[in-house]
Biotite code that builds the C-alpha atoms (Angstrom):
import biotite.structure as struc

atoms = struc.array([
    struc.Atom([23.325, 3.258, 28.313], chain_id="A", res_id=1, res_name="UNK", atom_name="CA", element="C"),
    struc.Atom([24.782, 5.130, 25.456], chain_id="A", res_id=2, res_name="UNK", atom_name="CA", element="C"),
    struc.Atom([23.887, 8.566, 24.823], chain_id="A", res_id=3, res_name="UNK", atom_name="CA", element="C"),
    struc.Atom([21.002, 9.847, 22.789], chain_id="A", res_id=4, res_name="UNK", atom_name="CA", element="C"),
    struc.Atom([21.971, 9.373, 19.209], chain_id="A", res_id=5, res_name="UNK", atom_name="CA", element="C"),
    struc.Atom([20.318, 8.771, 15.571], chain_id="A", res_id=6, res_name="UNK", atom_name="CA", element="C"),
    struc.Atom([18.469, 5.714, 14.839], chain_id="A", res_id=7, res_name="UNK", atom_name="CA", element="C"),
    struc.Atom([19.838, 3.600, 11.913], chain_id="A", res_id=8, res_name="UNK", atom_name="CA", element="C"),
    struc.Atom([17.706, 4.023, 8.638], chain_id="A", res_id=9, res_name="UNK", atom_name="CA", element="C"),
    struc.Atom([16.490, 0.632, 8.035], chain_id="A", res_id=10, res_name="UNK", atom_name="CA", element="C"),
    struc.Atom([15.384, 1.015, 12.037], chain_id="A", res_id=11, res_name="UNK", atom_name="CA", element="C"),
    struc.Atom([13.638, 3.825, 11.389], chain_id="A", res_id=12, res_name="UNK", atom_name="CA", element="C"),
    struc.Atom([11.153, 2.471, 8.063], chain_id="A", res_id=13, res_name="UNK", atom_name="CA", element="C"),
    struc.Atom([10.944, -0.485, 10.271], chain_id="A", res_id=14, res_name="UNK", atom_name="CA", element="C"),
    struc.Atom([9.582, 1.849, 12.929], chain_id="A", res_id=15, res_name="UNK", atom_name="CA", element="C"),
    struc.Atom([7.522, 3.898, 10.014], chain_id="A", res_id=16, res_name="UNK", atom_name="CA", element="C"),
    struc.Atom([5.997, 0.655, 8.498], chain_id="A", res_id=17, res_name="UNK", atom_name="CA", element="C"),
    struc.Atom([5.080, -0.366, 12.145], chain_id="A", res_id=18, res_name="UNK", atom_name="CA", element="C"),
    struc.Atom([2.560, 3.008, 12.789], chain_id="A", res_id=19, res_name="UNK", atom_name="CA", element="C"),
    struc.Atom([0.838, 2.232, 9.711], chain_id="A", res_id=20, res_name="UNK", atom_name="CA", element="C"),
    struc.Atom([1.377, -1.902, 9.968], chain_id="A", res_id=21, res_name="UNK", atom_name="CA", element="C"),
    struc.Atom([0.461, -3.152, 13.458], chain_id="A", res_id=22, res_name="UNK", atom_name="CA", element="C"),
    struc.Atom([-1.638, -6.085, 12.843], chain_id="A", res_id=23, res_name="UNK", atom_name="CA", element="C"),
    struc.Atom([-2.845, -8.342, 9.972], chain_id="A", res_id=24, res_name="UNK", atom_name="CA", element="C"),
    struc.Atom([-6.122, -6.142, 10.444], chain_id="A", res_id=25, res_name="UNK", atom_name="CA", element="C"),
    struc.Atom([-4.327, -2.977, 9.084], chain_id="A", res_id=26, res_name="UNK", atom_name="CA", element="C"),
    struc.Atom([-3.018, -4.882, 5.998], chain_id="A", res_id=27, res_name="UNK", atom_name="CA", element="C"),
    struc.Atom([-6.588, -5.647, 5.484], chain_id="A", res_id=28, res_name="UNK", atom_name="CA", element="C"),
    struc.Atom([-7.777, -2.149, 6.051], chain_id="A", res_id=29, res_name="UNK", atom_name="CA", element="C"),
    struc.Atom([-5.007, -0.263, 4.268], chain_id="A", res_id=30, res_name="UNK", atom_name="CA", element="C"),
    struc.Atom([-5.502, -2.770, 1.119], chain_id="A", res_id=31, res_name="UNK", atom_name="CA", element="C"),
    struc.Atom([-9.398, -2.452, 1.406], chain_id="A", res_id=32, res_name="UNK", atom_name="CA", element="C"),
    struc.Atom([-8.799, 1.678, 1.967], chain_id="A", res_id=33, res_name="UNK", atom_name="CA", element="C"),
    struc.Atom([-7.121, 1.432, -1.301], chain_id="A", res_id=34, res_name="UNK", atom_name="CA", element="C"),
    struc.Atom([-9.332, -0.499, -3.511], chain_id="A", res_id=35, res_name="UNK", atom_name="CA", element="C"),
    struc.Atom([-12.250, 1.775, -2.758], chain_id="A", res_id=36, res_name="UNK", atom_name="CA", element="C"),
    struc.Atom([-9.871, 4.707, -3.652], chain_id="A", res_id=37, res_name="UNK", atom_name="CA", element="C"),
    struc.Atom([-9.480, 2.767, -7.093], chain_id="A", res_id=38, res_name="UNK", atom_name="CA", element="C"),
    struc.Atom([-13.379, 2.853, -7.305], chain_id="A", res_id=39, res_name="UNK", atom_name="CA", element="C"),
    struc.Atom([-13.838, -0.708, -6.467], chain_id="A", res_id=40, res_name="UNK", atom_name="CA", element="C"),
    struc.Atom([-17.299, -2.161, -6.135], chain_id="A", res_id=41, res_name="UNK", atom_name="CA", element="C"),
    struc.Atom([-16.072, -5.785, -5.294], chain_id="A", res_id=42, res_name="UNK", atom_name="CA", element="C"),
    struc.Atom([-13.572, -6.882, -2.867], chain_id="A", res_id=43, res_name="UNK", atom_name="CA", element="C"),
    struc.Atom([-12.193, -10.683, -2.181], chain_id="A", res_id=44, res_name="UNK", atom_name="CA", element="C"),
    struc.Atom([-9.968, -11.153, 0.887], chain_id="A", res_id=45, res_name="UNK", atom_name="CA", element="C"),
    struc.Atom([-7.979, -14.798, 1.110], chain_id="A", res_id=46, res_name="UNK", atom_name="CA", element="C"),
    struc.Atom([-6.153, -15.555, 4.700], chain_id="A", res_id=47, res_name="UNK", atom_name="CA", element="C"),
    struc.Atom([-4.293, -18.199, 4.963], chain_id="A", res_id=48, res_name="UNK", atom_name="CA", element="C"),
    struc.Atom([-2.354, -19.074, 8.375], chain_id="A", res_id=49, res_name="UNK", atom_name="CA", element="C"),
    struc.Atom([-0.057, -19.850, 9.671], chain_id="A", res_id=50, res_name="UNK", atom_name="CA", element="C"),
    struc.Atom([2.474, -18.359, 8.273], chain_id="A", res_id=51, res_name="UNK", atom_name="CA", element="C"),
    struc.Atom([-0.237, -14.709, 7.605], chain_id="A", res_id=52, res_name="UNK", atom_name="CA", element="C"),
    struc.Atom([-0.617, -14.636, 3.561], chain_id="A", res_id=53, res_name="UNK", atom_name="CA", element="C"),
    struc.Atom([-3.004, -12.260, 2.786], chain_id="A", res_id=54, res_name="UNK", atom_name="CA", element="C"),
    struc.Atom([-4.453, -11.700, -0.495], chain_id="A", res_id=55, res_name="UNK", atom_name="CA", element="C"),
    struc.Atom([-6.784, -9.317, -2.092], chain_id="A", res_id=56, res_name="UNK", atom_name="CA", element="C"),
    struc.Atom([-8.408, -8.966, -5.062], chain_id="A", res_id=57, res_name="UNK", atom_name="CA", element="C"),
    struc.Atom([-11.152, -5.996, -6.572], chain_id="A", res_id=58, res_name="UNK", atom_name="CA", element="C"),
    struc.Atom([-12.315, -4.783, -9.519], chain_id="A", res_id=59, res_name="UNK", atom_name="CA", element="C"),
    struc.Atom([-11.288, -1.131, -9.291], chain_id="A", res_id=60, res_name="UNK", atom_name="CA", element="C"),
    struc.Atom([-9.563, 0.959, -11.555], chain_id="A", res_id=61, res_name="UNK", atom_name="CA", element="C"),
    struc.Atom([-5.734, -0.455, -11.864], chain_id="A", res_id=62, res_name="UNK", atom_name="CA", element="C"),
    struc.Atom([-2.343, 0.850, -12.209], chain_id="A", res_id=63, res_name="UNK", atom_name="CA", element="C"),
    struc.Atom([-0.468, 0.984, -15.695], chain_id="A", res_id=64, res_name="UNK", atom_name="CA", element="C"),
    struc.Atom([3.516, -0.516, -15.167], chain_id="A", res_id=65, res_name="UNK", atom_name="CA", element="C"),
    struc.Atom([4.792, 2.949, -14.527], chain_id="A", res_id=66, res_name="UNK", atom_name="CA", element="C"),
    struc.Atom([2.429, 3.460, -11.607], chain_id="A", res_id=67, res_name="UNK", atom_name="CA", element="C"),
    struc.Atom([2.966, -0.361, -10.530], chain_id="A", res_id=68, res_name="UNK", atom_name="CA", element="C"),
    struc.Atom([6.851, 0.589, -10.427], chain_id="A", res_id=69, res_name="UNK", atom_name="CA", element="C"),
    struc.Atom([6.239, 3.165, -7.599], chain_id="A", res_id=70, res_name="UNK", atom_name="CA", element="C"),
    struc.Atom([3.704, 1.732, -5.588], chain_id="A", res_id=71, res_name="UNK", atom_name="CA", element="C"),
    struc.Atom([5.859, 0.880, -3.012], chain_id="A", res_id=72, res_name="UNK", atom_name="CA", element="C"),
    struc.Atom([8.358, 3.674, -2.824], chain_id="A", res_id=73, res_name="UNK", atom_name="CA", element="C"),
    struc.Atom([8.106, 5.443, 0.474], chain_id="A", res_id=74, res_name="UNK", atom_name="CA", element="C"),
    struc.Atom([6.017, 8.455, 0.093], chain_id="A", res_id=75, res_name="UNK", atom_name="CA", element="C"),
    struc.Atom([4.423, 8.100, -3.029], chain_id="A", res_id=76, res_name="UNK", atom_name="CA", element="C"),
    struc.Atom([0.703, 8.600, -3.497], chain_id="A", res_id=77, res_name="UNK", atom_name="CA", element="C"),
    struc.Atom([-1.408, 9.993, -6.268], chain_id="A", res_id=78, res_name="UNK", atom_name="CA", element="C"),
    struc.Atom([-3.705, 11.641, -3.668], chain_id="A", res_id=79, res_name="UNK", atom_name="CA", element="C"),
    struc.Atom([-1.799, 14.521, -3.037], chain_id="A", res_id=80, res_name="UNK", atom_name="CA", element="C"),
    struc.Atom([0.327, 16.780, -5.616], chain_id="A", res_id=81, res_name="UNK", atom_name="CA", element="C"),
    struc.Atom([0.349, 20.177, -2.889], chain_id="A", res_id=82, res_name="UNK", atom_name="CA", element="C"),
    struc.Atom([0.120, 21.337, 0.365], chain_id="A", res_id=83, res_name="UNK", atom_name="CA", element="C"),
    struc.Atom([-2.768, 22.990, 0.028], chain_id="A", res_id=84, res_name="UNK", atom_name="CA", element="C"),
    struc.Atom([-4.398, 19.172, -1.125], chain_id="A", res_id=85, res_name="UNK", atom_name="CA", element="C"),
    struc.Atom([-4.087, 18.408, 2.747], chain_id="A", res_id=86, res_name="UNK", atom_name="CA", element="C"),
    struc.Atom([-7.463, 20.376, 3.369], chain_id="A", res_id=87, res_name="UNK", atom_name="CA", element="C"),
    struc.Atom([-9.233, 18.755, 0.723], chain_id="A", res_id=88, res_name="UNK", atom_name="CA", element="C"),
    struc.Atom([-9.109, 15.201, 1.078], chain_id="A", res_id=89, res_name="UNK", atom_name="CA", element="C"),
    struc.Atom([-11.678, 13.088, -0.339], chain_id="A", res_id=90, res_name="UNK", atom_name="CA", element="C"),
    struc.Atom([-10.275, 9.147, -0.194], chain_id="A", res_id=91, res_name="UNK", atom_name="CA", element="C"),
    struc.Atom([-9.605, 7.153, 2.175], chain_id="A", res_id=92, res_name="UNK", atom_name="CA", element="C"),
    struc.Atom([-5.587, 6.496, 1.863], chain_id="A", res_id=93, res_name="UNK", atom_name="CA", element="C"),
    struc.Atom([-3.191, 9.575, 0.839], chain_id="A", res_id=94, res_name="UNK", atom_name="CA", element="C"),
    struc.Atom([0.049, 9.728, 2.920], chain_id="A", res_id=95, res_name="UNK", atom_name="CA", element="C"),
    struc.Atom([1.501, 6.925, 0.160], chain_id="A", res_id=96, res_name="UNK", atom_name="CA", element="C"),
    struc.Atom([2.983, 4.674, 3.245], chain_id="A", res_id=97, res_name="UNK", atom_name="CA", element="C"),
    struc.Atom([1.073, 1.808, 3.501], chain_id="A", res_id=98, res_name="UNK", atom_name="CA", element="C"),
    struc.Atom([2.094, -0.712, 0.927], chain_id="A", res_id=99, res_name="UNK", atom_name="CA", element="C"),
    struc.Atom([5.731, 0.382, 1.348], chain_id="A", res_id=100, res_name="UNK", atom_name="CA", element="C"),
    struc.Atom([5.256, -0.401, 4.698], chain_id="A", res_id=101, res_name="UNK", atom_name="CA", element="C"),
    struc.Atom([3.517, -3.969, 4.044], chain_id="A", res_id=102, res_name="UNK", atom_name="CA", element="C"),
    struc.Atom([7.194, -4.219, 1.589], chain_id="A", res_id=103, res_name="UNK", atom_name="CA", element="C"),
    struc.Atom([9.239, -3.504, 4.560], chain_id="A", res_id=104, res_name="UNK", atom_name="CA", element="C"),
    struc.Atom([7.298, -5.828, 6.565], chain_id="A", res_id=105, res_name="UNK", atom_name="CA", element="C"),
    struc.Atom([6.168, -8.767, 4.240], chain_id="A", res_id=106, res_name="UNK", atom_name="CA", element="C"),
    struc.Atom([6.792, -10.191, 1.051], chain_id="A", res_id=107, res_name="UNK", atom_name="CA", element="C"),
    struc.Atom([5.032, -8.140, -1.074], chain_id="A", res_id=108, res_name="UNK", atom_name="CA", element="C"),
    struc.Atom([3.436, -8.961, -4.580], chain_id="A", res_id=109, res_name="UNK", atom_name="CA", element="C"),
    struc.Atom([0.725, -6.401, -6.180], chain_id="A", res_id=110, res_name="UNK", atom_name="CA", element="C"),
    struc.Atom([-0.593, -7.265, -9.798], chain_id="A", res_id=111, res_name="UNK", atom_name="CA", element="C"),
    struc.Atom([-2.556, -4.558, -11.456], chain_id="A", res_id=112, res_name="UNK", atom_name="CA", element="C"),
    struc.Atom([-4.484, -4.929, -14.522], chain_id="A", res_id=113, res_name="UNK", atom_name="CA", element="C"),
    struc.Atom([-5.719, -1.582, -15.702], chain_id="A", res_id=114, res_name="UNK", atom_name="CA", element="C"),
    struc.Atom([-9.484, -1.488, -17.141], chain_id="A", res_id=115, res_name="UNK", atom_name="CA", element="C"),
    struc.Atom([-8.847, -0.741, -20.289], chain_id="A", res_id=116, res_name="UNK", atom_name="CA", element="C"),
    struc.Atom([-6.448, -3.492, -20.658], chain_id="A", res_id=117, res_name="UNK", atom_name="CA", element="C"),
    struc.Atom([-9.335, -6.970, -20.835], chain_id="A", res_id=118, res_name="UNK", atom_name="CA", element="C"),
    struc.Atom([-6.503, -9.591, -20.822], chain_id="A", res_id=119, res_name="UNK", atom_name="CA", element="C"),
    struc.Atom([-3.149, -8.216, -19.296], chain_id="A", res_id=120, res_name="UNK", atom_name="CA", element="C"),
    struc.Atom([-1.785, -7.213, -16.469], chain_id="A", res_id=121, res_name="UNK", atom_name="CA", element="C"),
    struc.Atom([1.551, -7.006, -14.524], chain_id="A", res_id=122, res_name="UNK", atom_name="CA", element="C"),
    struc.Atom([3.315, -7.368, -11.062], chain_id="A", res_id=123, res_name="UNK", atom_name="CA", element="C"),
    struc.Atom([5.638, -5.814, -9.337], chain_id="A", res_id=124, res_name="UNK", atom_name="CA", element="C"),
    struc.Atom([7.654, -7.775, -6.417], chain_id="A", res_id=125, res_name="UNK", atom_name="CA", element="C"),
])
C-alpha cells in the first residue's frame, strides 16, 4: 500500500455528500428539514422505484432566481451569516450541505416559486 497521501477532491465531496446522504431516508429528511425552515405547512413526498426518484413538493416560502442559483453550492445556507450564529440556532437545516450533496449524488432539479410571485416560478438543474 502506498503511503498516506491527500484524497482527490471529487473523492472527498463524494465522501462529504455521503455523511449527510446515506439513504433515500436522509433525502427525505434533509428535503422535509428544509421545507419547514421555509415555513411550510404542507408537504407532498412522491417515490418512485426502481431507479429512487424522489420528489417533494410544499407550500413554504420559496427562493427568488438568485437564491435558486446557489442552492446547491457547497456551503451555502441562509441560516448562518457568523460564528457567533452557531449558539443560536433555531431551524432545523444550517450547515448549507445537504442539497449539494443530493447534486453530487443524484440528478438534482429544485423549482422554487416565491409567494409573492402567484404564477411563476423557476428551476435550477
Amino acid at each position: 500500500m502506498a503511503g498516506i497521501q491527500p484524497l482527490p477532491p471529487d473523492i472527498v465531496q463524494l465522501m462529504a455528500a455521503g455523511e449527510v446522504i446515506d439513504s433515500p431516508a436522509a433525502v427525505v429528511r434533509e428535503l422535509a428539514e428544509n421545507a419547514i425552515d421555509a415555513g411550510a405547512t404542507r408537504i407532498v413526498l412522491e417515490v418512485r422505484s426502481p431507479p429512487w426518484q424522489l420528489q417533494m413538493t410544499d407550500n413554504g416560502s420559496g427562493l427568488e432566481v438568485a437564491d435558486l442559483r446557489q442552492v446547491a453550492t457547497a456551503h451555502s445556507t441562509s441560516k448562518l451569516a457568523h460564528k457567533a450564529d452557531l449558539w443560536n440556532i433555531h431551524s432545523l437545516g444550517f450547515r448549507g450541505e445537504a442539497l449539494h450533496s443530493l447534486s453530487r449524488l443524484a440528478r438534482l432539479t429544485v423549482c422554487s416559486r416565491p409567494q409573492a410571485r402567484a404564477a411563476s416560478g423557476f428551476c435550477m438543474r
